[in-house]
N, C-alpha and C positions, 0 to 999 in steps of 0.2 A: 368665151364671153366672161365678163367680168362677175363675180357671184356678188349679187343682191342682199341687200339685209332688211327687215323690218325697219323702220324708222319709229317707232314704237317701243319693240320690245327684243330685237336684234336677232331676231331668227332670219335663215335665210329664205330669201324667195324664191320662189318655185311658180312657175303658170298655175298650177294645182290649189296653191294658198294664198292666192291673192284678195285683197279684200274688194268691196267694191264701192263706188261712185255714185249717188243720189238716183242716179239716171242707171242705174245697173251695170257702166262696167266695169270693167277691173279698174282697180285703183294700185299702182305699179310702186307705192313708194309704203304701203301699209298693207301686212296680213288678215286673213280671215278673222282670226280672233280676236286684234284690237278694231278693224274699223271695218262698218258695214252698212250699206246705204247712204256712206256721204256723214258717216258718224263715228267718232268713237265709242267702242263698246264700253269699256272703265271710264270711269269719272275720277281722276285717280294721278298721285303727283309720280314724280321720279322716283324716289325713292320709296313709293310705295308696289312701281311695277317692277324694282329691282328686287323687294322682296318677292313678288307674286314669280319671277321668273327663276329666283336662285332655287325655289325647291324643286326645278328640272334639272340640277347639278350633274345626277345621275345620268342619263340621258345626255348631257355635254361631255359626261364622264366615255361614254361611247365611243366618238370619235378621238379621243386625245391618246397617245402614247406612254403619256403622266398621267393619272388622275389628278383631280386638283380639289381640295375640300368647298364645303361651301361657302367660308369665309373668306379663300382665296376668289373663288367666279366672284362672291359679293362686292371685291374688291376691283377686280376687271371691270365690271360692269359699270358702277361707281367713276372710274374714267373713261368707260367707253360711252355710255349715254349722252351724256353733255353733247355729243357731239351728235345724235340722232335728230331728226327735223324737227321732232314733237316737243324734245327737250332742250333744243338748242335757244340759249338766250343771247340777245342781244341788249347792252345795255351802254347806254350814254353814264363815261365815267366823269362828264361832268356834273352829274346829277347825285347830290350826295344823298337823299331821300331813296332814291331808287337802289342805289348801292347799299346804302344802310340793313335793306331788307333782306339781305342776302348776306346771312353770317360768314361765309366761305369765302367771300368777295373783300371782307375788311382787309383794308391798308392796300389793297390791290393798284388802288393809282399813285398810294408814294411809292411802292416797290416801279412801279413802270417809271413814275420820273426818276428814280435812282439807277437804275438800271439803264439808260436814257444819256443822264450825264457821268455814268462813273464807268462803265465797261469800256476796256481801250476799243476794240473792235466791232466795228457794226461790218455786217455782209449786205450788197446793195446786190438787190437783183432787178433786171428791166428785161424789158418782152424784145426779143429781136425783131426786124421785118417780116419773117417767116411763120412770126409766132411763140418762136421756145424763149422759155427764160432764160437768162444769160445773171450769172451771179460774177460779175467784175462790171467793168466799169460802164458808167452809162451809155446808154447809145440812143439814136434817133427819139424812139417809142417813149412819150411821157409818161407812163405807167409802169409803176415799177412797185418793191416792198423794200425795207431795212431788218434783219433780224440781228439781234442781239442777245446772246449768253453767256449767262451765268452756271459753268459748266461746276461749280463747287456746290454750290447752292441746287444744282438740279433746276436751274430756273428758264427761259426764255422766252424773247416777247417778237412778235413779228407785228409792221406794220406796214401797213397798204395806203398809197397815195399817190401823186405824180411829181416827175423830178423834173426840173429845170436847168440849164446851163446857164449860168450867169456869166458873162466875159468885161464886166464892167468895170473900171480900175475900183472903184471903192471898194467893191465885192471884192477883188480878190486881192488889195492892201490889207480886208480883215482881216482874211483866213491864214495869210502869209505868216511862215512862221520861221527863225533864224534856224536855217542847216536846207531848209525844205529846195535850196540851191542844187543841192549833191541830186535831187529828183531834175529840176528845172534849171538847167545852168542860166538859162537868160534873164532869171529871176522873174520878180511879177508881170514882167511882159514878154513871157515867153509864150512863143503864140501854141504851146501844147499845153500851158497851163487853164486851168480853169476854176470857176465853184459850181459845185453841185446844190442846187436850195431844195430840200423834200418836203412837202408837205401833205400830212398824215392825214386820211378819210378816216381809217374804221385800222383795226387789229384785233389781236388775238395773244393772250399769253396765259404760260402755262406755268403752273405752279402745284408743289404737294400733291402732285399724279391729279392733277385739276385742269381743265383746261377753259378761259374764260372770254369770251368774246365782245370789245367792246366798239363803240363808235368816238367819234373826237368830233367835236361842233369849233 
């Protein structure tokens, strides 16, 4: 089975540490010691339960091969969090108010529009009939993501939404571009040509060992 982690404080779960549910019972996604009765125990932000956990270094020190100091776990931690339920935010990067508030997050949607128009390469990936994702070219299943990297920069942004096939001459007079022949010998009306349209729900991109989850209205 897949080993479990706090969604709190990133220990693992065990039937033994489980915390529990208002109604008494286990609660499968948070440990005994941050939540209990349907409650959190701390009142208390990220970065205040990453301090409270890095003085168990020792003790993580246990299980590793390497030891690792405390400012290294500080730093682990620091990008593992964000991604725990308790800490995971979601935030509308149309709302500059609400971005504002979150210093870590500045410039975070001109880097996504730049990254957006300037990266030669997007990765498209769609759900097959079966279910798996398939990262080439679209198929049936309107649901699909686009990731983009910026592998110098350490950067990359993924986005979630559904794709469409357009087969309509304007649509693909746009997109048409002089050489794109050598792919489509029949040119814009070759009937294996196409435009794919994407349109973005929600993503996720990652930056400075950060990773930030947003939605798109």
């Amino acid at each position: 089975m897949k080993q479990k982690f706090c969604q709190s404080c990133g220990m693992p779960l065990t039937d033994d540490v489980l915390g529990t549910n208002a109604d008494g019972s286990k609660n499968k996604d948070y440990c005994m010691y941050c939540y209990k009765d349907g409650k959190f125990l701390q009142d208390c932000t990220m970065d205040e339960m990453i301090e409270h956990c890095a003085q168990f270094v020792n003790a993580v020190n246990e299980g590793l091969e390497k030891p690792i100091t405390k400012e290294e776990y500080i730093g682990m931690m620091k990008t593992y969090f964000p991604q725990l339920k308790r800490w995971r935010q979601t935030l509308d990067v149309n709302n500059d108010e609400a971005m504002n508030a979150f210093p870590a997050l500045a410039g975070v949607k001109e880097l996504i529009a730049q990254m957006a128009d300037k990266q030669p390469i997007a990765y498209i990936s769609s759900v097959d009939q079966e279910g798996f994702p398939w990262t080439k070219a679209m198929l049936k299943h309107p649901k699909a993501s686009i990731y983009f990297c910026d592998a110098k920069g350490f950067k990359g942004m993924m986005l979630r939404g559904t794709m469409e096939v357009l087969t309509d001459a304007a649509s693909k007079e746009m997109i048409w571009r002089d050489g794109d022949e050598q792919y489509y010998p029949g040119g814009v009306t070759d009937p294996n040509y196409c435009v794919l349209k994407f349109t973005a729900t929600d993503g996720r991109f990652y930056s400075d060992f950060y990773p930030r989850s947003f939605v798109i209205e």
